[in-house]
C-alpha positions in Angstrom: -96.5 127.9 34.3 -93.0 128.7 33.2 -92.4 124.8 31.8 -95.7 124.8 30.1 -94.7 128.3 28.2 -91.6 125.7 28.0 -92.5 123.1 26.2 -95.1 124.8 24.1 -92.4 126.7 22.9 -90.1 123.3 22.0 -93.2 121.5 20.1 -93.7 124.6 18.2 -90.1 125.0 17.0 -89.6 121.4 16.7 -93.1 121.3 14.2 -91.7 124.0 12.2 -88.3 122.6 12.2 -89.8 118.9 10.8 -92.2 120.9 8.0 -89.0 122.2 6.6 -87.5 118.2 6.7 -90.1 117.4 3.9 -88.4 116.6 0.0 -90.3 116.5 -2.8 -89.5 113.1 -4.8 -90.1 111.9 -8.0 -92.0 108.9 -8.8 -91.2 106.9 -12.4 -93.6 104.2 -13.8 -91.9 102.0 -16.3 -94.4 103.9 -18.6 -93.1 107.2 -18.3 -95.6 108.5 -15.6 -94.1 110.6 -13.4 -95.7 111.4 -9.7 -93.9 114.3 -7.6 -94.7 113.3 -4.1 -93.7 115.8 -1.0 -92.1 113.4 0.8 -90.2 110.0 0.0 -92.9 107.4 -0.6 -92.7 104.4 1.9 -90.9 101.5 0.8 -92.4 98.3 -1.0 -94.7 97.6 1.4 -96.1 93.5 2.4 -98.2 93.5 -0.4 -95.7 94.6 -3.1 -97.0 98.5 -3.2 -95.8 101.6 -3.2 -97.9 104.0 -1.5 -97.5 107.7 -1.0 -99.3 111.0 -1.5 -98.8 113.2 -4.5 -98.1 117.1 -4.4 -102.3 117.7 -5.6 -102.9 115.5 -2.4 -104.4 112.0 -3.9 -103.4 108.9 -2.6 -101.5 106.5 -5.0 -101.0 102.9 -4.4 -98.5 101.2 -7.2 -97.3 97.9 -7.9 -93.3 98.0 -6.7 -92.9 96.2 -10.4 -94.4 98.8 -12.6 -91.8 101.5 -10.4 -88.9 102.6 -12.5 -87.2 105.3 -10.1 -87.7 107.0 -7.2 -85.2 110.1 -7.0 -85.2 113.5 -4.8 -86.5 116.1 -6.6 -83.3 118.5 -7.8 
């Protein structure tokens, strides 16, 4: 009973510890869009995309051409 109480209490801490991880970036199309993301989009993927989730919660998918910057929100 003890180690379950045990490891509960690890995943929880280790959750909140991750949620607090997250950086909001800053997406820049060569045509001045800007996305804020939450976290860092992934990297040019197969395809030639960006992909990542903005701070409203849509999905984007650009082309890793049309991305100007990518910079850690200050």
């Amino acid at each position: 009973m003890n180690m379950k109480i045990a490891v509960a209490g690890f995943v929880l801490i280790a959750g909140v510890g991750l949620a607090g991880c997250s950086t909001q970036t800053v997406v820049t199309l060569q045509n001045g869009t800007q996305y804020v993301t939450k976290d860092a989009p992934k990297t040019k993927s197969e395809d030639g995309f960006y992909e990542f989730v903005d701070i409203s919660g849509k999905h984007v998918k650009v082309r890793a051409d049309e991305v100007a910057t990518v910079k850690e929100e200050d």
